[in-house]
C-alpha positions as CSV (number, residue, x, y, z in Angstrom):
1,X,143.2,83.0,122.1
2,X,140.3,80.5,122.6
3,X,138.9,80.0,126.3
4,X,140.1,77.1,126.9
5,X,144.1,77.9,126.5
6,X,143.5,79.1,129.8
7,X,142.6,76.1,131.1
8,X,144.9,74.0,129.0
9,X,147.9,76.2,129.5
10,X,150.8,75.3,126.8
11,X,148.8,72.2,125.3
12,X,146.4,74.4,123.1
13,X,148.6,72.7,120.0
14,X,146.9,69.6,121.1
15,X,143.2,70.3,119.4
16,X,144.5,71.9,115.9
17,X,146.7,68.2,115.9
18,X,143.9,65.7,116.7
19,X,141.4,67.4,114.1
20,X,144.3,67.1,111.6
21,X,144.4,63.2,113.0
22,X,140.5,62.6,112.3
23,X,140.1,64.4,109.2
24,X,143.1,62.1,108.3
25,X,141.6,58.8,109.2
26,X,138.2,60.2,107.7
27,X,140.6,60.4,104.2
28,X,142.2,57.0,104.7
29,X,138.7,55.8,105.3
30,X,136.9,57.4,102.2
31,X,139.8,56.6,99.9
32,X,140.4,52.7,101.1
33,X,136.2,52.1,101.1
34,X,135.5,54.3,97.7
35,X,138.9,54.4,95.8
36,X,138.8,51.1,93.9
37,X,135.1,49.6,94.2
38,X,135.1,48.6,90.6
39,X,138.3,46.1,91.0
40,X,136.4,45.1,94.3
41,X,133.1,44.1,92.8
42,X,133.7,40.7,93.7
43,X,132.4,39.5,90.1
44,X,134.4,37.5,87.6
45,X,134.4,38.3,84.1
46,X,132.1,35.3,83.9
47,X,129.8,36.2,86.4
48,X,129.4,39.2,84.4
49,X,129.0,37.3,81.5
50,X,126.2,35.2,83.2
51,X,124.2,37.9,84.8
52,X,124.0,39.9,81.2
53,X,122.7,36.1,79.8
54,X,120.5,36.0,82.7
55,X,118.9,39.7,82.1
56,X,118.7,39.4,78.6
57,X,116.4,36.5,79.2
58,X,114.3,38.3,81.4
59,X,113.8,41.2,78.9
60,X,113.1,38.5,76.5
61,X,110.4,37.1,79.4
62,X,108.7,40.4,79.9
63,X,107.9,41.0,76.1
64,X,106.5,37.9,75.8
65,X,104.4,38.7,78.7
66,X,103.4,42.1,77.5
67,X,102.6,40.7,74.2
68,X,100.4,37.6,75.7
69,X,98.6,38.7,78.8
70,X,97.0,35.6,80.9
């Protein structure tokens, strides 16, 4: 038996149950934050859209600017 059962007396059951109670809310936490970050992107389908526009013409930018240095 640990050390401190004889402190505790009959509540020893208490420390096995509140580690069991974090690592529980450390899983709720993990799985709500990770579990569905692509449907939580917070981008539209034309947001999406735009930014691929928008990098495209910044490739199209840099090429231009590799080809023509000032």
């Amino acid at each position: 038996m640990p050390f401190w059962c004889g402190y505790w007396g009959s509540f020893c059951w208490i420390f096995p149950l509140l580690g069991l109670v974090v690592m529980g809310v450390m899983v709720f936490a993990c799985v709500r934050g990770f579990g569905c970050m692509g449907r939580r992107a917070g981008r539209a389908p034309g947001e999406i859209a735009d930014l691929r526009r928008e990098l495209q013409e910044l490739k199209e930018d840099v090429r231009k600017l590799v080809r023509n240095p000032s």
